[in-house]
TORPATI-817548 format. One record per residue: x, y, z of N, C-alpha, C in turn. Coordinates in steps of 0.1 Angstrom, whole numbers, padded with zeros to 4 digits, always signed. Layout:
BEGIN
XYZXYZXYZ/...
***
This chain:
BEGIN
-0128+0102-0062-0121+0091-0055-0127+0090-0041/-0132+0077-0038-0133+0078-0023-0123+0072-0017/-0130+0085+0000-0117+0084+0011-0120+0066+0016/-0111+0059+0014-0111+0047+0021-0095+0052+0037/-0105+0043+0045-0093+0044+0057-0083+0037+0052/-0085+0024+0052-0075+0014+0052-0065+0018+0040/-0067+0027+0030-0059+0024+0022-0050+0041+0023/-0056+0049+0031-0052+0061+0032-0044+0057+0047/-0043+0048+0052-0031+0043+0068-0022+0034+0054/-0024+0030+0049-0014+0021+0046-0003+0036+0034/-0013+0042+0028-0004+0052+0020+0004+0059+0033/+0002+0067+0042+0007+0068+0050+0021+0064+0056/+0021+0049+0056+0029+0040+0061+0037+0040+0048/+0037+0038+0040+0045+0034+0027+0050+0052+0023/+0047+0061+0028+0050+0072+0027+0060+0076+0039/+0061+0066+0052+0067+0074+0063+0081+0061+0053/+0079+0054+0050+0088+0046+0043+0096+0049+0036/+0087+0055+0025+0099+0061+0017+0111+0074+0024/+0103+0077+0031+0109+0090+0038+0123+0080+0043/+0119+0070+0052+0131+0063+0060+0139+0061+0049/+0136+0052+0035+0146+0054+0029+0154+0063+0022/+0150+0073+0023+0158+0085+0017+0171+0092+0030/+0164+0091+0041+0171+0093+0052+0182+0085+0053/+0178+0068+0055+0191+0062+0055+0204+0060+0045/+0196+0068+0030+0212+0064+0022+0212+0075+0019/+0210+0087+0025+0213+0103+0022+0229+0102+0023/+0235+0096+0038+0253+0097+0032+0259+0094+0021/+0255+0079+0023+0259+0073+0011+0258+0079-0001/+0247+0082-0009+0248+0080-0019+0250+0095-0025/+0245+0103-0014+0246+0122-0015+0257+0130-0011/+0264+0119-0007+0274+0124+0008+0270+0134+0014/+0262+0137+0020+0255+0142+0029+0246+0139+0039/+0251+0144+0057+0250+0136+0068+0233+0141+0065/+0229+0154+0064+0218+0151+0068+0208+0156+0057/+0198+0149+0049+0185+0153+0046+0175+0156+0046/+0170+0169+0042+0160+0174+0047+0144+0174+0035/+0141+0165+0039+0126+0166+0029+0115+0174+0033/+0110+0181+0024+0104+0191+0030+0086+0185+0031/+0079+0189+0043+0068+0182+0041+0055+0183+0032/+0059+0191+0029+0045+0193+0010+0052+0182+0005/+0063+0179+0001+0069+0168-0009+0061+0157-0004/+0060+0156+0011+0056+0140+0013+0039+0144+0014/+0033+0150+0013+0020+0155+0011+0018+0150-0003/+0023+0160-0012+0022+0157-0024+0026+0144-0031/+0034+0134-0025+0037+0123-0029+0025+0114-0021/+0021+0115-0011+0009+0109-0008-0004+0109-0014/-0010+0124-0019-0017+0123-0030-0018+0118-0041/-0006+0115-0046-0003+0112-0059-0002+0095-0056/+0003+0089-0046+0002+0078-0042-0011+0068-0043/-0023+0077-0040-0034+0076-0038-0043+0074-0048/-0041+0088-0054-0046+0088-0073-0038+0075-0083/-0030+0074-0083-0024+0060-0090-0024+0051-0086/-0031+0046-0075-0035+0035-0069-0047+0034-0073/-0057+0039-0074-0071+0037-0075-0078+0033-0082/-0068+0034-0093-0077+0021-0101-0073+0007-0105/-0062+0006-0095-0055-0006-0095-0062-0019-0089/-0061-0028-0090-0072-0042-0088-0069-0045-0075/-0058-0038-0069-0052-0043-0059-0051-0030-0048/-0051-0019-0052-0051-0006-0045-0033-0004-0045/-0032+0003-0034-0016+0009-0031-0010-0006-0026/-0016-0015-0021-0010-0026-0019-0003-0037-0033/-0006-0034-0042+0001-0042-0058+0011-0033-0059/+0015-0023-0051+0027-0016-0059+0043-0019-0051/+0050-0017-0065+0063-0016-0062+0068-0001-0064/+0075+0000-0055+0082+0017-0057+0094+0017-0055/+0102+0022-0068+0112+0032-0066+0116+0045-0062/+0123+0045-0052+0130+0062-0050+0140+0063-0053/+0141+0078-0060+0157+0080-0072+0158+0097-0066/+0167+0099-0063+0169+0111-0067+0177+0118-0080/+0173+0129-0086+0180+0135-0095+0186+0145-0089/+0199+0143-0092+0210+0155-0084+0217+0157-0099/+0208+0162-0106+0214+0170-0116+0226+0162-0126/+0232+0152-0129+0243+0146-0129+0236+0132-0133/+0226+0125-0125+0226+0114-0125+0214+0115-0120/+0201+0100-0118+0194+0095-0115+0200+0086-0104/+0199+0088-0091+0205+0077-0081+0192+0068-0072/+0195+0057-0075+0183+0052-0069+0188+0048-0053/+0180+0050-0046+0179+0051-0032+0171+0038-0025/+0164+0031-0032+0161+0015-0027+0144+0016-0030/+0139-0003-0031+0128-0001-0034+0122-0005-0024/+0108-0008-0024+0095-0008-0013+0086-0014-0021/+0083-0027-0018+0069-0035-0022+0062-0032-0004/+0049-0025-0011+0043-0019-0006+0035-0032+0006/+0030-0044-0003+0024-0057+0005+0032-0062-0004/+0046-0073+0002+0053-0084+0001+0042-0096-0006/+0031-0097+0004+0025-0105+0002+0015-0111-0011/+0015-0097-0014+0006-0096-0029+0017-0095-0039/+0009-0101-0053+0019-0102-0065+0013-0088-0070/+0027-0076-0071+0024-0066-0077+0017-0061-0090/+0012-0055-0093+0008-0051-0105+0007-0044-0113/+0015-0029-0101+0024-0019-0105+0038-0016-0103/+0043-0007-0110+0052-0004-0105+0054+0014-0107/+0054+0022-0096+0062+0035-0095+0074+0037-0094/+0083+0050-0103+0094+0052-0099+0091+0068-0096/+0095+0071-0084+0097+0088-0081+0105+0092-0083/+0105+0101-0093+0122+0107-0092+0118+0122-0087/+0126+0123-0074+0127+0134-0065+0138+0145-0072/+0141+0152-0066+0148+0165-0068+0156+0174-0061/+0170+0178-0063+0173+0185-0052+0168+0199-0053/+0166+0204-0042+0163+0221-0040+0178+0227-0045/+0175+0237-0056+0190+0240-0061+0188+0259-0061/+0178+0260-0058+0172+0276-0061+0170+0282-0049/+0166+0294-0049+0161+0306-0041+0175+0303-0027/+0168+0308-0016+0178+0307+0000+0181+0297+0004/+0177+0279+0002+0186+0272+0006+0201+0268+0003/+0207+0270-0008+0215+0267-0010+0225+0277-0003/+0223+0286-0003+0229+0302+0007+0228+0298+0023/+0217+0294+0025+0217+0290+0040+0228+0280+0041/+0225+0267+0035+0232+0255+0037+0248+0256+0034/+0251+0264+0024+0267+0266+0026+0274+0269+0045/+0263+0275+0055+0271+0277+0068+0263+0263+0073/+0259+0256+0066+0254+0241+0074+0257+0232+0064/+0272+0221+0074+0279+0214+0067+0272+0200+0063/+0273+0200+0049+0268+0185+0047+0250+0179+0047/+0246+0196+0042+0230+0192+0043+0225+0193+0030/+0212+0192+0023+0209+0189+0012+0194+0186+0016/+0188+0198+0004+0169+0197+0004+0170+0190-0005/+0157+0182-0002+0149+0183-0017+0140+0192-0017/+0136+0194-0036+0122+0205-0040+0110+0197-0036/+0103+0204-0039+0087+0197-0036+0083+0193-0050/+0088+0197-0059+0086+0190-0075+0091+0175-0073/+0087+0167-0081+0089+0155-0085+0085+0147-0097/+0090+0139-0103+0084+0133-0117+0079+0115-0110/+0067+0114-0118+0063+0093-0111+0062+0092-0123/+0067+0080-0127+0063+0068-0137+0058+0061-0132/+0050+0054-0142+0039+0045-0140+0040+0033-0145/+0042+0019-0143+0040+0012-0154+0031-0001-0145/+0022-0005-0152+0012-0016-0149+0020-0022-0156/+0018-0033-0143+0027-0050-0144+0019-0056-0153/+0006-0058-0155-0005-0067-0164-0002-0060-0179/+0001-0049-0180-0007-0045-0194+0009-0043-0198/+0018-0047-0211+0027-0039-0218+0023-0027-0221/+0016-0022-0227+0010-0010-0235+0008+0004-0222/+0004+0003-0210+0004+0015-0205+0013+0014-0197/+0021+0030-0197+0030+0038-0197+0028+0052-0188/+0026+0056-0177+0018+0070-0171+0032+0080-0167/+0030+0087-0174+0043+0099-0169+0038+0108-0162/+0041+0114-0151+0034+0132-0144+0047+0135-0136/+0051+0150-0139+0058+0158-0131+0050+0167-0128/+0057+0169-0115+0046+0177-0104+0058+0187-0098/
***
């Protein structure tokens, strides 16, 4: 894959994005004041951003993204992101994120009211707008 600038600032951007949106409906939808994403997650969702863009006709700019978290119970989706408004999509991604439910956060966070990780795992679906027929699943 090559490094292109322009499209590794724009993943960037659509990455500090998703982040805002996870932040802003962490009350809402988690009831919890504050969320903590940890930064390999947005690492590793930038990579991954990158690789499933690349062979797209359009780059990371044809995509539409969903963010969902899975809190064990349910898939909650957290809002979407057309990456360029301007361009007619021709992807679409859904991230389904993860809460941290193992090892010392949950022990810590009991004496810290109202917080909530995510893991650095995550599942993307893939679906190209052009083509019925492909379908890309990866959990990471």
């Amino acid at each position: 894959m090559d490094d292109d600038p322009l499209e590794e600032a724009l993943c960037a951007e659509t990455v500090s994005n998703m982040s805002d949106v996870l932040s802003e409906s962490s009350a809402e939808l988690l009831g919890s004041s504050r969320l903590v994403v940890p930064h390999v997650l947005l690492e590793r969702i930038s990579q991954e951003l990158l690789q499933l863009a690349a062979a797209e006709p359009c780059g990371l700019r044809g995509a539409i993204i969903d963010v969902c978290v899975d809190n064990t119970k349910t898939l909650q989706s957290f809002g979407q992101i057309s990456v360029d408004p301007d361009i007619v999509p021709t992807f679409h991604l859904t991230f389904s994120l993860r809460l941290d439910l193992g090892g010392l956060w949950p022990k810590f966070t009991s004496r810290l009211r109202n917080s909530v990780k995510l893991s650095t795992g995550f599942t993307v679906l893939k679906r190209k707008l052009y083509s019925q027929e492909e379908v890309y699943v990866e959990e990471l």
